[in-house]
N, CA, C and O atoms as a GROMACS GRO file, in nm:
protein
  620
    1UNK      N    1  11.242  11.206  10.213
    1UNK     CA    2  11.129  11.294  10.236
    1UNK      C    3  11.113  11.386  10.115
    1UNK      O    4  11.203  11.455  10.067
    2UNK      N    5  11.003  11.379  10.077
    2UNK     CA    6  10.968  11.468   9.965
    2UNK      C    7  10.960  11.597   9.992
    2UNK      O    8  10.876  11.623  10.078
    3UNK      N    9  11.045  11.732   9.927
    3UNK     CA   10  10.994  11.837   9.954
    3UNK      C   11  10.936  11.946   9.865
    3UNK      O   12  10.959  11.957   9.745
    4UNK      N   13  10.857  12.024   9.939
    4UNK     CA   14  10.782  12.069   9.956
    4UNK      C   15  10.832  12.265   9.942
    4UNK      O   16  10.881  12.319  10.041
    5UNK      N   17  10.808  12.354   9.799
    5UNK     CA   18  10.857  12.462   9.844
    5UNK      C   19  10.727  12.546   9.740
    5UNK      O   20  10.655  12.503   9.650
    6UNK      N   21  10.740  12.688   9.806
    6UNK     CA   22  10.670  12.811   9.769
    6UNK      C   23  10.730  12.831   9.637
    6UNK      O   24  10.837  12.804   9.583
    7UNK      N   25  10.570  12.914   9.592
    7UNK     CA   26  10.582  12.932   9.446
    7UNK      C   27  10.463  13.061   9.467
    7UNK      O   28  10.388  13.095   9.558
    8UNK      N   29  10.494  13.115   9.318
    8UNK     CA   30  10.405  13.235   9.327
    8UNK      C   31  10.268  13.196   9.222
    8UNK      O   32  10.278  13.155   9.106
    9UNK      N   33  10.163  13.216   9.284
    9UNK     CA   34  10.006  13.177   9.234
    9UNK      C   35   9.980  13.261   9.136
    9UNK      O   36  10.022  13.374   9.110
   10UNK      N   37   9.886  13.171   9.071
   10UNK     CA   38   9.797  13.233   9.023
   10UNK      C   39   9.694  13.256   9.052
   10UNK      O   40   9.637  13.147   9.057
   11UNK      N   41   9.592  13.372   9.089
   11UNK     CA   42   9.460  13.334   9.124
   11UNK      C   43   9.377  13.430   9.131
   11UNK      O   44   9.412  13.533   9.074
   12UNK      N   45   9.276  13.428   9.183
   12UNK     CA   46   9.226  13.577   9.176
   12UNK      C   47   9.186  13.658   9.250
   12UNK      O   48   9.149  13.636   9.365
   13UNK      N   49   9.187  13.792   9.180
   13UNK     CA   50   9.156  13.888   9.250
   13UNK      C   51   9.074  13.890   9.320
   13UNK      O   52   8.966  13.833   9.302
   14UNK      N   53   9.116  13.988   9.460
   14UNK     CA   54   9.050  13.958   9.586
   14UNK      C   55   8.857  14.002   9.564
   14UNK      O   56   8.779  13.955   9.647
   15UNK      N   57   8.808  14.083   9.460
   15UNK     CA   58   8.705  14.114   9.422
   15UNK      C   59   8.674  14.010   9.327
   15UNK      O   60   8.552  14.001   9.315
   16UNK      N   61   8.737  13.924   9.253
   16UNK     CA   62   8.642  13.802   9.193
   16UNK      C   63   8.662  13.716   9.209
   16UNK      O   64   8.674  13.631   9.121
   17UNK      N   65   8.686  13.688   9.407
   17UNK     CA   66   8.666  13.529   9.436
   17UNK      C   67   8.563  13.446   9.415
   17UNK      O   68   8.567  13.339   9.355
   18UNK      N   69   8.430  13.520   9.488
   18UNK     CA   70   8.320  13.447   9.493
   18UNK      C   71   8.288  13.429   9.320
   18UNK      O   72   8.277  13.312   9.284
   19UNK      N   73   8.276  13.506   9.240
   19UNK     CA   74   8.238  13.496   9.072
   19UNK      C   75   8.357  13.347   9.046
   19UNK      O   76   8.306  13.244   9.000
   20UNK      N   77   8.466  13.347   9.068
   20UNK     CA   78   8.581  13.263   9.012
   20UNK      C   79   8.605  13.118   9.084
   20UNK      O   80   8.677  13.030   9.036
   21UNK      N   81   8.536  13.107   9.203
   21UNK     CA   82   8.544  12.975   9.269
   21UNK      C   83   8.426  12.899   9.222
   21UNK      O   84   8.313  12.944   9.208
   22UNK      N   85   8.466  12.779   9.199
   22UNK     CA   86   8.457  12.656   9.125
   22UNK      C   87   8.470  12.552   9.144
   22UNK      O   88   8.582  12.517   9.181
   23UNK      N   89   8.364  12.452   9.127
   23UNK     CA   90   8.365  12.289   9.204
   23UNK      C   91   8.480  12.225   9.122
   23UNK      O   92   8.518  12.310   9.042
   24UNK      N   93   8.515  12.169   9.115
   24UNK     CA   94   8.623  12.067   9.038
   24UNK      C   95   8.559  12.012   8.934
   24UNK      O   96   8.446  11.966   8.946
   25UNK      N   97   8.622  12.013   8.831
   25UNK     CA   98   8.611  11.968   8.704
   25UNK      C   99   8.519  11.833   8.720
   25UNK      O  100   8.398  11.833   8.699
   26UNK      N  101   8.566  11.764   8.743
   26UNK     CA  102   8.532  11.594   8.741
   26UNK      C  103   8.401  11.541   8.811
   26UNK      O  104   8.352  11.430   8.794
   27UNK      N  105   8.350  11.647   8.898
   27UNK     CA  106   8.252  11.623   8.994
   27UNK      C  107   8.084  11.662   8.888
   27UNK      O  108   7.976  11.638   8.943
   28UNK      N  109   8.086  11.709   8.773
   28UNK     CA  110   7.977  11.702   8.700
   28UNK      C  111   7.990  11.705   8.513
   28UNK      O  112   8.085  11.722   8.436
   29UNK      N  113   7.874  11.683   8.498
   29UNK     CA  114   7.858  11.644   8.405
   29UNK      C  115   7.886  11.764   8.245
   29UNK      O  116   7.894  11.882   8.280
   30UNK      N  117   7.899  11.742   8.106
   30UNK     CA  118   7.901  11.864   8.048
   30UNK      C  119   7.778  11.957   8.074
   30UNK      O  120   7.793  12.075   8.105
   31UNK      N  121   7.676  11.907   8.062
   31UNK     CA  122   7.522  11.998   8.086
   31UNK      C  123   7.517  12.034   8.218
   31UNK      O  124   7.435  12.125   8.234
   32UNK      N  125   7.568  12.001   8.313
   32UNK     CA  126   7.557  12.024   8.510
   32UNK      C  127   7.658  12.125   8.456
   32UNK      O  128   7.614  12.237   8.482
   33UNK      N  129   7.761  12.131   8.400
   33UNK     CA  130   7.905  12.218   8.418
   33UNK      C  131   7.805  12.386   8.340
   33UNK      O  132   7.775  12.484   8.408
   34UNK      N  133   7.782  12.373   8.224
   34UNK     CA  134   7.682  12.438   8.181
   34UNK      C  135   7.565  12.496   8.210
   34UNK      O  136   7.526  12.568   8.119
   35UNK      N  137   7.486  12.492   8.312
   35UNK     CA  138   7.414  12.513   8.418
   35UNK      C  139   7.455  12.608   8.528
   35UNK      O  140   7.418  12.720   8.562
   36UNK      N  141   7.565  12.502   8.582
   36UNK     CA  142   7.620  12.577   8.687
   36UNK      C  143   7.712  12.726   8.676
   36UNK      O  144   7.735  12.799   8.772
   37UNK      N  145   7.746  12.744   8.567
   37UNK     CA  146   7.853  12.845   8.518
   37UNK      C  147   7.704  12.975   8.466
   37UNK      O  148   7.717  13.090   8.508
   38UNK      N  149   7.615  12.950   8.405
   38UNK     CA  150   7.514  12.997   8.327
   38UNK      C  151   7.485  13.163   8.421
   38UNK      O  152   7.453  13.193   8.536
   39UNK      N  153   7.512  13.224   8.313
   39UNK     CA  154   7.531  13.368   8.344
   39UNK      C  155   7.634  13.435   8.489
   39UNK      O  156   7.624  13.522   8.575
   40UNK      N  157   7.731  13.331   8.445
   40UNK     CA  158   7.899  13.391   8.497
   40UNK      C  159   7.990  13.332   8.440
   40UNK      O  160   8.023  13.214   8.433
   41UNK      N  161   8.045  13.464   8.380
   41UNK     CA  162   8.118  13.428   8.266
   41UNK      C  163   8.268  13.401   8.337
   41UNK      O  164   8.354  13.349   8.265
   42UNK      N  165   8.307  13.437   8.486
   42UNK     CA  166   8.393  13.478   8.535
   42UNK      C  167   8.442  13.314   8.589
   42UNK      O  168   8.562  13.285   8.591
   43UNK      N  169   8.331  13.210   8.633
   43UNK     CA  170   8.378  13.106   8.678
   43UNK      C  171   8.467  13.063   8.638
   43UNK      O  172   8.478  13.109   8.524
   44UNK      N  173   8.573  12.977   8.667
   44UNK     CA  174   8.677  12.860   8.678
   44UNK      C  175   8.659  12.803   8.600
   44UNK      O  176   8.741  12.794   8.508
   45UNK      N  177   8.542  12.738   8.601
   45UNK     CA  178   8.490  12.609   8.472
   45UNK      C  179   8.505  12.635   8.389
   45UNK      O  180   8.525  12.532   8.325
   46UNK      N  181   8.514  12.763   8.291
   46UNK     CA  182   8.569  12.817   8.185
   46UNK      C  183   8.656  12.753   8.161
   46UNK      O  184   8.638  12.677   8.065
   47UNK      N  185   8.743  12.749   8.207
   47UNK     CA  186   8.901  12.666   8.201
   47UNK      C  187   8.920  12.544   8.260
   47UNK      O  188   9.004  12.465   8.216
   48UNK      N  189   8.851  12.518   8.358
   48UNK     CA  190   8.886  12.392   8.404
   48UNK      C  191   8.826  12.253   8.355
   48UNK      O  192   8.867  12.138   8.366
   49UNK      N  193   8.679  12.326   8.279
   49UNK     CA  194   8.578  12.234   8.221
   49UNK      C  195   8.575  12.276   8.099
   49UNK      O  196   8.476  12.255   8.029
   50UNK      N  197   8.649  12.320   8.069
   50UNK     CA  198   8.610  12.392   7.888
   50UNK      C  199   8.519  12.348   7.814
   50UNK      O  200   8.436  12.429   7.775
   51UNK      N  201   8.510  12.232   7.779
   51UNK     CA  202   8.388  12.140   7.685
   51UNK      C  203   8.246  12.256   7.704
   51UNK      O  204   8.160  12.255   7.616
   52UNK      N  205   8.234  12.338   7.804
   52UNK     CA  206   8.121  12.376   7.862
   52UNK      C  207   8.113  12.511   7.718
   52UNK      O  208   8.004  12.557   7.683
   53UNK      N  209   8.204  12.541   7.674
   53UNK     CA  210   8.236  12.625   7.666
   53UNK      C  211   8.243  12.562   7.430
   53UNK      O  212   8.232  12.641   7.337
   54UNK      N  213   8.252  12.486   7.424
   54UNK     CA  214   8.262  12.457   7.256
   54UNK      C  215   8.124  12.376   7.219
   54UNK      O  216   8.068  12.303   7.301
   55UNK      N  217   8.086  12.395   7.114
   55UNK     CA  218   7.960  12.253   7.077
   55UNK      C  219   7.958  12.144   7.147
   55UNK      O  220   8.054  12.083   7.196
   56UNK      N  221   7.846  12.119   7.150
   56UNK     CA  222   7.806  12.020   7.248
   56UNK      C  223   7.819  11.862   7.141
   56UNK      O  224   7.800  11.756   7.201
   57UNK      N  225   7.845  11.858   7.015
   57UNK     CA  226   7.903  11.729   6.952
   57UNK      C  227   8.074  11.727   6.935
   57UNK      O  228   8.136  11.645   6.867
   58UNK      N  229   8.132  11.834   7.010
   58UNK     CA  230   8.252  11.830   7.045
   58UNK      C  231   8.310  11.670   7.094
   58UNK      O  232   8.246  11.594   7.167
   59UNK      N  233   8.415  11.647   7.050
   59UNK     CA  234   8.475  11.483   7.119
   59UNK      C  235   8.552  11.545   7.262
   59UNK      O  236   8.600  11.658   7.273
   60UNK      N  237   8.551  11.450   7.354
   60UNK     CA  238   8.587  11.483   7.485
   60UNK      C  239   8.758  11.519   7.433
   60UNK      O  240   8.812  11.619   7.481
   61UNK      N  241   8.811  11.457   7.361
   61UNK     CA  242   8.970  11.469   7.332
   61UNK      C  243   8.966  11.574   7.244
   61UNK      O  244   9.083  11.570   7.204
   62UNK      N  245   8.913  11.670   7.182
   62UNK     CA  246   8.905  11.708   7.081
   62UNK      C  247   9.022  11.835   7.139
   62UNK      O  248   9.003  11.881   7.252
   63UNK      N  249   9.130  11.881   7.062
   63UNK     CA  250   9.241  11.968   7.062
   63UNK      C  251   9.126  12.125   7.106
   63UNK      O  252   9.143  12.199   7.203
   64UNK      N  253   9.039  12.136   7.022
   64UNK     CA  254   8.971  12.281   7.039
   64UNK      C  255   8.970  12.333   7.174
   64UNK      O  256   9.013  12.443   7.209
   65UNK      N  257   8.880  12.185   7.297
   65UNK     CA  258   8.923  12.162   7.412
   65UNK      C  259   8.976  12.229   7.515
   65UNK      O  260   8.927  12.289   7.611
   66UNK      N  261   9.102  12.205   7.472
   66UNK     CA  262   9.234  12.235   7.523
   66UNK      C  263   9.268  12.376   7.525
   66UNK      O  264   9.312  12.452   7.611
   67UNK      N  265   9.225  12.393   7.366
   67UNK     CA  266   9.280  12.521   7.314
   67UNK      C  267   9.156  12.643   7.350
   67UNK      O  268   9.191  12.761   7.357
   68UNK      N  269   9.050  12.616   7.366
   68UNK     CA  270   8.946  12.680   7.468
   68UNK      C  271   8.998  12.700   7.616
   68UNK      O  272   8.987  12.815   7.660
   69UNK      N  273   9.044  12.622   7.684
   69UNK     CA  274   9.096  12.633   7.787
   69UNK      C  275   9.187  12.753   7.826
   69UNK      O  276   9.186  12.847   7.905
   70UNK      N  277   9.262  12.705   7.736
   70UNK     CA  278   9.361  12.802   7.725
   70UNK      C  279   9.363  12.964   7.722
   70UNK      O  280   9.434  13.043   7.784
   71UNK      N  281   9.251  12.990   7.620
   71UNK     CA  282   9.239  13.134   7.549
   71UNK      C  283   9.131  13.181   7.681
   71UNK      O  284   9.108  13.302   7.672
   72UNK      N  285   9.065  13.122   7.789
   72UNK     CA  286   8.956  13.151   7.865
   72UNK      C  287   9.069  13.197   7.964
   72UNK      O  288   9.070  13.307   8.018
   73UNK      N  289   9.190  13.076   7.986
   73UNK     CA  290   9.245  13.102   8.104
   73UNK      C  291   9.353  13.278   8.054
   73UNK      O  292   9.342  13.395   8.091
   74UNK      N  293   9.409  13.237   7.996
   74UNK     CA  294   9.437  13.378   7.924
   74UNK      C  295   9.379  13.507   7.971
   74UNK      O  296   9.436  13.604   8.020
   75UNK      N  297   9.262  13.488   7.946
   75UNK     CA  298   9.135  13.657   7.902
   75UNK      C  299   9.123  13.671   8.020
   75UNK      O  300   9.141  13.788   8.055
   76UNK      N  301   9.088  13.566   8.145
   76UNK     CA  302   9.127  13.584   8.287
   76UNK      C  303   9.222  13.647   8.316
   76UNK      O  304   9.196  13.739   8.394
   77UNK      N  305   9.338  13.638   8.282
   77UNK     CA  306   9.487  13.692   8.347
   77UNK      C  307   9.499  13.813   8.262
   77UNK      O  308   9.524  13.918   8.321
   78UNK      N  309   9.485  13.815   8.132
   78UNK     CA  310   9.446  13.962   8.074
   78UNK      C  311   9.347  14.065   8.135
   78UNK      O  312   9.370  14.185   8.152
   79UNK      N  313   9.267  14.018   8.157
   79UNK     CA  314   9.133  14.120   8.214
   79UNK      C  315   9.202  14.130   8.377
   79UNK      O  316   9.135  14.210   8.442
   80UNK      N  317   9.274  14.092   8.430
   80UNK     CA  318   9.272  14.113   8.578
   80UNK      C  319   9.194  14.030   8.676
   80UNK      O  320   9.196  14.043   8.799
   81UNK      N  321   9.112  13.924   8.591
   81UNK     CA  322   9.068  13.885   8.671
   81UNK      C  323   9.129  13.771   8.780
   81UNK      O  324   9.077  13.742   8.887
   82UNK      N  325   9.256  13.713   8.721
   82UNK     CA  326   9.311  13.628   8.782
   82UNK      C  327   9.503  13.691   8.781
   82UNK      O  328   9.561  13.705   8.673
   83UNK      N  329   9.547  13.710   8.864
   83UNK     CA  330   9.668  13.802   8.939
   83UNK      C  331   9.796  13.672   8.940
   83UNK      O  332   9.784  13.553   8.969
   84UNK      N  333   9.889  13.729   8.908
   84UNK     CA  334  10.008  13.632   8.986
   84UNK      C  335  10.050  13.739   9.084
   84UNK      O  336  10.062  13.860   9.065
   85UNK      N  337  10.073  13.664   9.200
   85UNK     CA  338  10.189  13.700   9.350
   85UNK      C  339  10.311  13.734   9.283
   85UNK      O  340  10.376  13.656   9.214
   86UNK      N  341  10.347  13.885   9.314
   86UNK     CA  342  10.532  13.873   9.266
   86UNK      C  343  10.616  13.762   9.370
   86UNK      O  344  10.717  13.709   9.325
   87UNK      N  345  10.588  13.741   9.458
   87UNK     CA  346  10.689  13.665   9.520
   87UNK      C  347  10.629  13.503   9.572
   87UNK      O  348  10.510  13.474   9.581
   88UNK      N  349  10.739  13.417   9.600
   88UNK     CA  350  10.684  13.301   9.615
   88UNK      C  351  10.616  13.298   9.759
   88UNK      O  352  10.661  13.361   9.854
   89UNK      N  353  10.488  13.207   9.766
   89UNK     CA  354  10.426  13.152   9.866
   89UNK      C  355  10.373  13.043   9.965
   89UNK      O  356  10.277  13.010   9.895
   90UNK      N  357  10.366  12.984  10.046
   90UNK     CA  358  10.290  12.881  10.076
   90UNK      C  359  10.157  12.963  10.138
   90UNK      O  360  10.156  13.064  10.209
   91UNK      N  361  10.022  12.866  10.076
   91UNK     CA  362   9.882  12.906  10.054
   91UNK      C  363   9.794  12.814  10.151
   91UNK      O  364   9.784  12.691  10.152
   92UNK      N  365   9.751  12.885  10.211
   92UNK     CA  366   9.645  12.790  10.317
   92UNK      C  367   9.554  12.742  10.243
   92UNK      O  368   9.524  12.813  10.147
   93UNK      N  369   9.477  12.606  10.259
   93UNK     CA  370   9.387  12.586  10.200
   93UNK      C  371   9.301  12.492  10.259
   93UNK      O  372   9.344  12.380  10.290
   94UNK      N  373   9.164  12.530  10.281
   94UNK     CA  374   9.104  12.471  10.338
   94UNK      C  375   8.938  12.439  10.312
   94UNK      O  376   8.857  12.523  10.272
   95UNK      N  377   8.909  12.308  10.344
   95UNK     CA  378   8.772  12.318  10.288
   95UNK      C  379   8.699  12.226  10.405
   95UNK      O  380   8.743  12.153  10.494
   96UNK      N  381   8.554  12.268  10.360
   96UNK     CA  382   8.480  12.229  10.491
   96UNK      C  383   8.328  12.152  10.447
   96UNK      O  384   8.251  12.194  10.360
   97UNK      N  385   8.306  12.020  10.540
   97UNK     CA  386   8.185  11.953  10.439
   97UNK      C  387   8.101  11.904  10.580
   97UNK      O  388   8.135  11.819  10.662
   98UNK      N  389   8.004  11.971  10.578
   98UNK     CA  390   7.959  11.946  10.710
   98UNK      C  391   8.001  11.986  10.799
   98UNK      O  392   8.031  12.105  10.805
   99UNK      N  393   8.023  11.878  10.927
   99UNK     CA  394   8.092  11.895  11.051
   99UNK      C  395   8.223  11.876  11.066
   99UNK      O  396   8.271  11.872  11.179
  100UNK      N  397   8.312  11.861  10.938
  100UNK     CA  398   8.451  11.778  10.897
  100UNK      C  399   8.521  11.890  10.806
  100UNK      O  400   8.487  11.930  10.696
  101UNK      N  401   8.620  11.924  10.879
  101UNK     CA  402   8.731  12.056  10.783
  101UNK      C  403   8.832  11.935  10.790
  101UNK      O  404   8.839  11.832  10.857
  102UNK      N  405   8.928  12.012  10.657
  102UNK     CA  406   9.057  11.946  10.667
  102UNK      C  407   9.108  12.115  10.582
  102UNK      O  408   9.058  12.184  10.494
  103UNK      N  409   9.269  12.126  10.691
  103UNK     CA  410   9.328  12.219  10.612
  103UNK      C  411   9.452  12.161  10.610
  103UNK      O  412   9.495  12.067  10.677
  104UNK      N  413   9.521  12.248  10.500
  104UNK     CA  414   9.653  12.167  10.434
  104UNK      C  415   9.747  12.354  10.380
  104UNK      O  416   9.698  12.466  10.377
  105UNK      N  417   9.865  12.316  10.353
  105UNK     CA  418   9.910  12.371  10.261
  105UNK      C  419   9.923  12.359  10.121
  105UNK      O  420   9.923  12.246  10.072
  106UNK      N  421   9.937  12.489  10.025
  106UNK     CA  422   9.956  12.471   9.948
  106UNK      C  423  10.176  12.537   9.878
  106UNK      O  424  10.271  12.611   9.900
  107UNK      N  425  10.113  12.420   9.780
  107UNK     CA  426  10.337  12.451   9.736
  107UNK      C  427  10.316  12.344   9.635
  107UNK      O  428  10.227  12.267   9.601
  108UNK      N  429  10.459  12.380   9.596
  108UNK     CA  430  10.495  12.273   9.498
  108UNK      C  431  10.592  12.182   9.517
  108UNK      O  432  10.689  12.193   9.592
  109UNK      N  433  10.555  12.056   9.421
  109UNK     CA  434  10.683  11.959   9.480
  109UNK      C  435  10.710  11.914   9.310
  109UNK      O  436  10.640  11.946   9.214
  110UNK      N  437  10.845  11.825   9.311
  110UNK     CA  438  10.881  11.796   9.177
  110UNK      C  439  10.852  11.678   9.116
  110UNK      O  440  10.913  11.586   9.170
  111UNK      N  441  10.777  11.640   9.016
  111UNK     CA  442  10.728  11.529   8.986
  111UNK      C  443  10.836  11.424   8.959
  111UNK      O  444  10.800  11.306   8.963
  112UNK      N  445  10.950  11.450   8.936
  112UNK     CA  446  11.096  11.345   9.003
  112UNK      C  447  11.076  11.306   9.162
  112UNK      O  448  11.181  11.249   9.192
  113UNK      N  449  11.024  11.309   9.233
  113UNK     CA  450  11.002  11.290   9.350
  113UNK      C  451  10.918  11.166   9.346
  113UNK      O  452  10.946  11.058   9.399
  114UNK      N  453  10.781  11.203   9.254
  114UNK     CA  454  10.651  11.092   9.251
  114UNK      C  455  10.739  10.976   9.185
  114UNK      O  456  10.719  10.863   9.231
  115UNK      N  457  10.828  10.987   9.090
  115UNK     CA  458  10.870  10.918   9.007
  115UNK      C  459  10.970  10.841   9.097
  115UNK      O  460  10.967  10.726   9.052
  116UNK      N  461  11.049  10.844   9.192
  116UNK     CA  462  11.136  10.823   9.269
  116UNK      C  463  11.060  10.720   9.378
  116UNK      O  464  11.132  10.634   9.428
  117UNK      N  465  10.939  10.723   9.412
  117UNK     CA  466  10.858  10.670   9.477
  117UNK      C  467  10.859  10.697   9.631
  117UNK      O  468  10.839  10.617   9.723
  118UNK      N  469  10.895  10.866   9.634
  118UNK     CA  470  10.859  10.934   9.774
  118UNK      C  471  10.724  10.988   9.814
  118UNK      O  472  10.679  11.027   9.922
  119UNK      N  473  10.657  10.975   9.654
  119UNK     CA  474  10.553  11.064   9.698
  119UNK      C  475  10.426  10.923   9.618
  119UNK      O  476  10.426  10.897   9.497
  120UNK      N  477  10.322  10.845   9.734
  120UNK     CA  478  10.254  10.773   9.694
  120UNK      C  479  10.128  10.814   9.614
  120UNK      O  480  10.071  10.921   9.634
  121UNK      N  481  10.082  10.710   9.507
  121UNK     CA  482   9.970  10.752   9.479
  121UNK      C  483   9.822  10.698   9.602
  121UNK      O  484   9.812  10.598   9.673
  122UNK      N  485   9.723  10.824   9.578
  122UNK     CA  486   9.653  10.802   9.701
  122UNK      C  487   9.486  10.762   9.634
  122UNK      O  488   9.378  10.772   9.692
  123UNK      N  489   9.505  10.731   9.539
  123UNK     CA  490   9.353  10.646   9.468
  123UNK      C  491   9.403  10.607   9.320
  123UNK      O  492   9.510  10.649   9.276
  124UNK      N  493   9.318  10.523   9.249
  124UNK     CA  494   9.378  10.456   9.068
  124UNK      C  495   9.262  10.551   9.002
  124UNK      O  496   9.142  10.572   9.017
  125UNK      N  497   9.346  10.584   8.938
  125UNK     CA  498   9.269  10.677   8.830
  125UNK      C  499   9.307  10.610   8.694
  125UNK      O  500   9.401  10.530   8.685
  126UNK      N  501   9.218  10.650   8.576
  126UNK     CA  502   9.182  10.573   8.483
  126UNK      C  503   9.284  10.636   8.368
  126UNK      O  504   9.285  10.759   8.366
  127UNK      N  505   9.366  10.569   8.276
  127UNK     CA  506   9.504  10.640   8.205
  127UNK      C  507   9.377  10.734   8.139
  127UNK      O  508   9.439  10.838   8.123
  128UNK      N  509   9.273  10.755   8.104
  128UNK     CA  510   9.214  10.828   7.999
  128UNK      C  511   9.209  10.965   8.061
  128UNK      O  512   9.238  11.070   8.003
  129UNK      N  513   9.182  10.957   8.147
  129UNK     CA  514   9.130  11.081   8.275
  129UNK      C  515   9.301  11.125   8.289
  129UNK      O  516   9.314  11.248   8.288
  130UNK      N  517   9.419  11.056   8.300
  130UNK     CA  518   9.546  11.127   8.327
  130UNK      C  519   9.597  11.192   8.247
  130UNK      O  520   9.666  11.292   8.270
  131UNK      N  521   9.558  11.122   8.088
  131UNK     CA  522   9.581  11.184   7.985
  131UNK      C  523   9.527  11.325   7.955
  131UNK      O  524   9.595  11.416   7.907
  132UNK      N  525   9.379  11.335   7.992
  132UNK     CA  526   9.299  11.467   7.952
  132UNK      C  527   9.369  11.536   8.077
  132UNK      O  528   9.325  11.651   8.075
  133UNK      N  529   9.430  11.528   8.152
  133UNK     CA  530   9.486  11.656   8.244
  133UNK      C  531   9.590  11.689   8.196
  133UNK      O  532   9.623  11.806   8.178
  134UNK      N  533   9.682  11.552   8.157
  134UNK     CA  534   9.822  11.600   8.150
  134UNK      C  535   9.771  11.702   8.028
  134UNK      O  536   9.755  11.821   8.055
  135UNK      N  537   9.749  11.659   7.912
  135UNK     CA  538   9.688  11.744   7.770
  135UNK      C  539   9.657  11.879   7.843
  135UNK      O  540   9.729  11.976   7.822
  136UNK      N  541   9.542  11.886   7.934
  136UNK     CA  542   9.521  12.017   7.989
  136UNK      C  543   9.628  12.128   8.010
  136UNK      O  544   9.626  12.242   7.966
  137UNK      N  545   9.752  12.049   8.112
  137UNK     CA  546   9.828  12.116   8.160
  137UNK      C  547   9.898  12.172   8.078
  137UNK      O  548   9.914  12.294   8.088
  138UNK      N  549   9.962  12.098   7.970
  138UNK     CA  550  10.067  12.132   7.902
  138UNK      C  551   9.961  12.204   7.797
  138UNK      O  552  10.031  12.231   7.699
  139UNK      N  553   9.834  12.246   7.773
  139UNK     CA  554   9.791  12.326   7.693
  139UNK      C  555   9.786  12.460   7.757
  139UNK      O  556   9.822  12.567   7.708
  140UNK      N  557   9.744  12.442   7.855
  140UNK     CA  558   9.710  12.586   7.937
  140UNK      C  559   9.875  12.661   7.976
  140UNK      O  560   9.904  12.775   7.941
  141UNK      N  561   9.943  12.593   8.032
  141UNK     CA  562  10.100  12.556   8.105
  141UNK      C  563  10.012  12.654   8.216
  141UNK      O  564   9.984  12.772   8.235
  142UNK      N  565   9.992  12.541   8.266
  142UNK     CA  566   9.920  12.598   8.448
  142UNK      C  567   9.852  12.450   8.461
  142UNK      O  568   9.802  12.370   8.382
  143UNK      N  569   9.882  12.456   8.618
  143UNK     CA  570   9.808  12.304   8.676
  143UNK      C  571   9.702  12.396   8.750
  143UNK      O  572   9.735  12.442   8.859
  144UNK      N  573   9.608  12.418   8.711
  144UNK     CA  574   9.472  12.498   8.740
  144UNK      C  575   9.405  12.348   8.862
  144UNK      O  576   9.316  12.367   8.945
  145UNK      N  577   9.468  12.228   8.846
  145UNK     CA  578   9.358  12.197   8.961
  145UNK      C  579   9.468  12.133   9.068
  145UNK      O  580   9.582  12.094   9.047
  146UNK      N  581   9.421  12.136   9.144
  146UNK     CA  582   9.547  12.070   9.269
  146UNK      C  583   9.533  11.949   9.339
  146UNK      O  584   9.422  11.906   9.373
  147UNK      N  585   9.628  11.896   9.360
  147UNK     CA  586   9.665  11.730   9.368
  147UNK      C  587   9.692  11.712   9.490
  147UNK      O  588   9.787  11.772   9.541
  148UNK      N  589   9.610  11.621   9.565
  148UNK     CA  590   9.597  11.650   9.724
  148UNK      C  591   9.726  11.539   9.734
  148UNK      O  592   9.733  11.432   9.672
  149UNK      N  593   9.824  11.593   9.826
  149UNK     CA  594   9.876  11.502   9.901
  149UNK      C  595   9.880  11.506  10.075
  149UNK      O  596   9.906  11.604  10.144
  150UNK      N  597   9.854  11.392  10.112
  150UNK     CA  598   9.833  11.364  10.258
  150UNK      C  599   9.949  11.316  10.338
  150UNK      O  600  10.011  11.234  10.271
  151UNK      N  601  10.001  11.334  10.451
  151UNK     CA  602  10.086  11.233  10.572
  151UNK      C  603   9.999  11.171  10.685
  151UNK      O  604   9.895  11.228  10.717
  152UNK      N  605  10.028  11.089  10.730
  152UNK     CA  606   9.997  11.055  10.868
  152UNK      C  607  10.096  11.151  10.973
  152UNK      O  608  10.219  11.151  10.966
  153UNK      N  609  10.011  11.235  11.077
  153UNK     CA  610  10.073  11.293  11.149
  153UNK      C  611  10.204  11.214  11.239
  153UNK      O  612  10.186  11.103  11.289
  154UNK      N  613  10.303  11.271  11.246
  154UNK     CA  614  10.419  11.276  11.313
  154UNK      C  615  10.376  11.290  11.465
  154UNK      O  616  10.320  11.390  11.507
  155UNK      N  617  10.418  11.144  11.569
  155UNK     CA  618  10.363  11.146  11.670
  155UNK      C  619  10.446  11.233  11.793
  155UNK      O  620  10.397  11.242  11.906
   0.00000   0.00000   0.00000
C-alpha cells in the first residue's frame, strides 16, 4: 500500500484566492492562457503557464520558460501573496462540474513508490508533455500542479 503523508503548502492567502485560482495549465492554449489571465497579474498561470508571460516566438522548451516561472512563482511568495503552513497538513480538495463533485485529499507520496509499481499510472501521457513538467518542477522546486490519484472504494 502506498502511503500517503502531510506536508506543509504552499498557497494562498486567504484574501487572494479568488485573484490566484487557475484552470490547469494544459487545458488552453498560449493566446486562451493570455486572455484569460489579462489584467490579473495575481493568477496562477503566471507560473503554471509561463509562456503567457515571455514573447510570443518564444520555443515551447525554451529555458527562459522555466526561468519565468520561477521568478513569477517567487514574487508570489515574496509579496505575500502565496503563504507556506508552518506545520504539516492533509488538504481537502474538491471540485465540482455540473451535477458531479468528487472530493479527495490532498498529501504527499514518494515517487519510489510509483517506481515500485504501487502507485498505477491512470492515463498515457506523451514523454514531451512529462518532460516540460518534470523541467518545470525542478525549475520552480515546487510541484505547483497536482497529480490525481484514485482507489476503488474499500467494500
Amino acid at each position: 500500500m502506498a502511503i500517503v503523508l502531510p506536508f506543509k503548502a504552499v498557497r494562498p492567502d486567504k484574501k487572494f484566492v479568488a485573484q490566484v485560482a487557475a484552470l490547469p495549465y494544459d487545458v488552453m492554449t498560449r493566446e486562451e492562457g493570455k486572455k484569460a489571465v489579462s489584467g490579473n497579474p495575481l493568477s496562477f498561470m503566471h507560473v503554471e503557464k509561463s509562456e503567457i508571460d515571455v514573447p510570443d516566438k518564444t520555443k515551447s522548451d525554451d529555458p527562459l520558460i522555466y526561468q519565468t516561472a520561477k521568478r513569477n512563482f517567487t514574487d508570489m511568495r515574496v509579496k505575500g501573496i502565496l503563504i507556506q503552513d508552518e506545520s504539516p497538513h492533509f488538504y481537502v480538495y474538491r471540485q465540482k462540474m455540473g451535477t458531479r463533485a468528487q472530493t479527495g485529499i490532498v498529501g504527499v507520496m514518494n515517487a519510489s513508490e510509483y517506481d515500485a509499481g504501487k502507485i498505477k499510472k491512470h492515463e498515457l501521457t506523451r514523454q514531451d508533455k512529462e518532460e516540460d513538467r518534470i523541467r518545470h518542477v525542478d525549475t520552480v522546486n515546487a510541484q505547483t500542479g497536482p497529480v490525481l490519484i484514485s482507489y476503488r472504494e474499500i467494500p
